[in-house]
RODO-2510 file (C-alpha; in nm, 4 decimals, decimal comma):
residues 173
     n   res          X          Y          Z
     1     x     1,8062    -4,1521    -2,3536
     2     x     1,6341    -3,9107    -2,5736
     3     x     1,4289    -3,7392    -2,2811
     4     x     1,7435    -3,6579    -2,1292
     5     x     1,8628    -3,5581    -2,4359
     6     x     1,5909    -3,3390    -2,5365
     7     x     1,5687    -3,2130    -2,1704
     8     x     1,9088    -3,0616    -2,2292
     9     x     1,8587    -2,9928    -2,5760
    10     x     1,5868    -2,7471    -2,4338
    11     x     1,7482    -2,6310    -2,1198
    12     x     2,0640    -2,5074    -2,3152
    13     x     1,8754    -2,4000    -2,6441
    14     x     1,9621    -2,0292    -2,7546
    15     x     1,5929    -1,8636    -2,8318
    16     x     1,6605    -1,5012    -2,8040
    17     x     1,2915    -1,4296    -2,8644
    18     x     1,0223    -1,2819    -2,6112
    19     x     0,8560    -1,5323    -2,4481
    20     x     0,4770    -1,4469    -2,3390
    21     x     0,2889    -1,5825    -2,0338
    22     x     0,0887    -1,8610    -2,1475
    23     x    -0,1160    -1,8803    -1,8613
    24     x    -0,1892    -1,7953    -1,5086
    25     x    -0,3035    -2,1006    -1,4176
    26     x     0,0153    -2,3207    -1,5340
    27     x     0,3051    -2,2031    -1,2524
    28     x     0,5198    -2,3891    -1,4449
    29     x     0,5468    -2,1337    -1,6845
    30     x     0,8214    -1,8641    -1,6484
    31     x     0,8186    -1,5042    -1,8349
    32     x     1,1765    -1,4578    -1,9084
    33     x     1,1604    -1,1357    -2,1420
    34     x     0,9477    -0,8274    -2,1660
    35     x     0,8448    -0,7106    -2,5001
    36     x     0,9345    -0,3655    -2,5441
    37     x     0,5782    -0,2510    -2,5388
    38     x     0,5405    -0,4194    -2,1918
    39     x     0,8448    -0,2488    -2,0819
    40     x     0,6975     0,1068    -2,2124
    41     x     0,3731    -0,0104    -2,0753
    42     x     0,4890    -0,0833    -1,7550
    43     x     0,7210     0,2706    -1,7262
    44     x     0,4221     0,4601    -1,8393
    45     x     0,1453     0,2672    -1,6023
    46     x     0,4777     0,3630    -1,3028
    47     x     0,5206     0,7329    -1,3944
    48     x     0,1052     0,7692    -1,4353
    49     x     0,0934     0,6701    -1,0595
    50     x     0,3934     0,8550    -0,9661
    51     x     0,2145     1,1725    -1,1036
    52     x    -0,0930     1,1086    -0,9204
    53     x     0,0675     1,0520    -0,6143
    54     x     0,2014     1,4062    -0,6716
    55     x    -0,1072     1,5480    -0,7109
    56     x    -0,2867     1,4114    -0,4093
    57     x     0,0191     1,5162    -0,1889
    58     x    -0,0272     1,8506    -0,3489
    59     x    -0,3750     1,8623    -0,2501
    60     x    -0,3850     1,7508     0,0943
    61     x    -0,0203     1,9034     0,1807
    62     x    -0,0221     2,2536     0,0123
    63     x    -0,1726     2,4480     0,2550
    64     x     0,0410     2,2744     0,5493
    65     x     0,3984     2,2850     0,3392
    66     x     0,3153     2,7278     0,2929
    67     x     0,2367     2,7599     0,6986
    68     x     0,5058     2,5246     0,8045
    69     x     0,7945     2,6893     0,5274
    70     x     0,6978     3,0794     0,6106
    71     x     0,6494     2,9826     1,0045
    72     x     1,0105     2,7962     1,0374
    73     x     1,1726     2,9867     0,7100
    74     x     1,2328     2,6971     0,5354
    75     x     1,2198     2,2784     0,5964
    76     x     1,5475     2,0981     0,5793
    77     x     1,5544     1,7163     0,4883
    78     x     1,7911     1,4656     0,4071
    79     x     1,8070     1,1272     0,2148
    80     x     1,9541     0,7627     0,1788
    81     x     1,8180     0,5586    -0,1063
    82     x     1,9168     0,2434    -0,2691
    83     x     1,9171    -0,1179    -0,2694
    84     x     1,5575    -0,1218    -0,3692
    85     x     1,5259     0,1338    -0,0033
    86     x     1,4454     0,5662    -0,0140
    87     x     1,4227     0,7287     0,3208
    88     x     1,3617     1,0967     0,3234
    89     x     1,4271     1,2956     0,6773
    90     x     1,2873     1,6078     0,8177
    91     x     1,5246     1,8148     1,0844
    92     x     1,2429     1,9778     1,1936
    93     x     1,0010     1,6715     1,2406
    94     x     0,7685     1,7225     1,5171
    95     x     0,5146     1,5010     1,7132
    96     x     0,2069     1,7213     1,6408
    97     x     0,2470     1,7150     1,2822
    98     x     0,3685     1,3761     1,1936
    99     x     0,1031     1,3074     0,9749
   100     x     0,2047     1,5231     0,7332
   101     x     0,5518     1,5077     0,7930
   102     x     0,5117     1,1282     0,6423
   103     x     0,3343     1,2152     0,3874
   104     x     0,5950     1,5079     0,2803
   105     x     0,8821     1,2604     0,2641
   106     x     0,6671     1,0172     0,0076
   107     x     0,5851     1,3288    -0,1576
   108     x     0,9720     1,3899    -0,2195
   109     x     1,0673     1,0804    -0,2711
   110     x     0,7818     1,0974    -0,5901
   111     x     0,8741     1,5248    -0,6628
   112     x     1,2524     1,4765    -0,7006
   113     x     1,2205     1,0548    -0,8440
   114     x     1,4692     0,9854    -0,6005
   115     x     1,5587     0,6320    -0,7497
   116     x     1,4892     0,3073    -0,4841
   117     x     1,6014    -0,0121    -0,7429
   118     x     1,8731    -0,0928    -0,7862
   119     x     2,2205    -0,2009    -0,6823
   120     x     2,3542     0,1660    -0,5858
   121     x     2,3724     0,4428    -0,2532
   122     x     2,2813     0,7529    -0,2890
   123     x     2,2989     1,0473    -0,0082
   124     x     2,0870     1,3929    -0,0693
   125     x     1,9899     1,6757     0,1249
   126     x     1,7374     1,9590     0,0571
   127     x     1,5490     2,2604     0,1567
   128     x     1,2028     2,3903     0,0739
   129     x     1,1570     2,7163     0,0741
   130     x     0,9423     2,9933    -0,0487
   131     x     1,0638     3,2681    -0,3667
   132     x     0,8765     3,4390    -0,6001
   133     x     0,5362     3,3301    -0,5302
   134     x     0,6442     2,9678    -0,5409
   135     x     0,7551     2,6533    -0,3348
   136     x     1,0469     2,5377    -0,4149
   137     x     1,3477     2,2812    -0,3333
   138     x     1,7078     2,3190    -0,3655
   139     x     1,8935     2,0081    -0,3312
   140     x     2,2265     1,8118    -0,4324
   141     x     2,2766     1,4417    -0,3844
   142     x     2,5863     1,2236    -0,4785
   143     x     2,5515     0,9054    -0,6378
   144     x     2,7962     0,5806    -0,6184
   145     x     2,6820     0,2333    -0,8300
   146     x     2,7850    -0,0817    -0,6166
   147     x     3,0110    -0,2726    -0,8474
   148     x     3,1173    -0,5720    -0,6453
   149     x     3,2006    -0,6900    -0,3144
   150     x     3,5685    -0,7304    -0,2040
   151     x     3,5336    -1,0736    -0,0147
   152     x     3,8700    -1,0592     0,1513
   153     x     3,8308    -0,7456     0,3198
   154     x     3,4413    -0,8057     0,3447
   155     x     3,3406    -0,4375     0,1818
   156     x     3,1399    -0,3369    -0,1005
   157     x     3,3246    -0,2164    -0,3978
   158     x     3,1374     0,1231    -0,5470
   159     x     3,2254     0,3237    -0,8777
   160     x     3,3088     0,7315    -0,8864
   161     x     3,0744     0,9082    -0,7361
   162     x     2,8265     1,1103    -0,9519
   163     x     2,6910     1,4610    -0,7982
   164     x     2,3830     1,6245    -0,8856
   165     x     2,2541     1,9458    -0,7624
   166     x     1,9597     2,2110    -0,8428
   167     x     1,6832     2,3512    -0,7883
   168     x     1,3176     2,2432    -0,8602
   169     x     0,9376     2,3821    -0,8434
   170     x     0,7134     2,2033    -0,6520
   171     x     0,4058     2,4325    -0,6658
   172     x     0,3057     2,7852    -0,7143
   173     x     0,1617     2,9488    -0,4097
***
């Protein structure tokens, strides 16, 4: 009786601190809490790659996003994200460059942090364009968090709807 007993003594056993990875090798052993230095480590290790991303998209696309932006007068794009999902559309996607045209929607995905995680929709659209010796992107999204799902009338149930709008830099020419 006291295994069970101290089974359940454990199970249900309130322990509100951090618990640490003992090891790798032992499966059996569950992180349930991050620290708050792993949590700031982990943001900052996320936003450090997010900003290099940027920078290599900068480097290979620059050249390409100035042709394409003063050939066509600017590049229109939409967006769905959420539900751990971000898809970024070009209207004027074409065959021969869609290379780049990948590449461009990863690189606004990373420019504008449109958010993938989470339990939420979000709808954007955008244009780059070219003003004052610099490429830029006016956009405006709308935001709704999924709150629950109706099960009688099989929907999801979303909160207000939060707008954003603006415009941003992405690089001087």
């Amino acid at each position: 009786m006291s295994f069970i007993s101290k089974f359940f003594g454990n199970l249900f056993k309130k322990d509100n601190s951090p618990k640490k990875l003992e090891s790798i090798s032992n499966p059996t052993v569950i992180k349930l809490q991050l620290t708050p230095a792993e949590v700031n480590n982990y943001r900052d290790r996320w936003e450090k790659e997010r900003l290099e991303r940027i920078v290599a998209a900068e480097g290979k696309l620059k050249d390409w996003i100035i042709v394409s932006v003063r050939t066509r007068g600017s590049l229109a794009f939409s967006w769905e994200s959420g539900n751990d999902e971000a898809f970024v559309t070009f209207k004027d996607y074409d065959e021969a460059s869609k290379e780049n045209f990948q590449e461009l929607e990863d690189y606004v995905i990373d420019k504008l942090n449109i958010p993938d995680a989470g339990e939420f929709q979000m709808n954007g659209q955008g244009t780059i364009y070219i003003a004052d010796g610099l490429v830029k992107t006016s956009y405006s999204s709308i935001m709704k968090e999924l709150l629950d799902y109706d099960e009688e009338t099989q929907t999801e149930v979303y909160s207000e709807e939060e707008q954003d709008s603006g415009d941003k830099v992405l690089f001087g020419i």
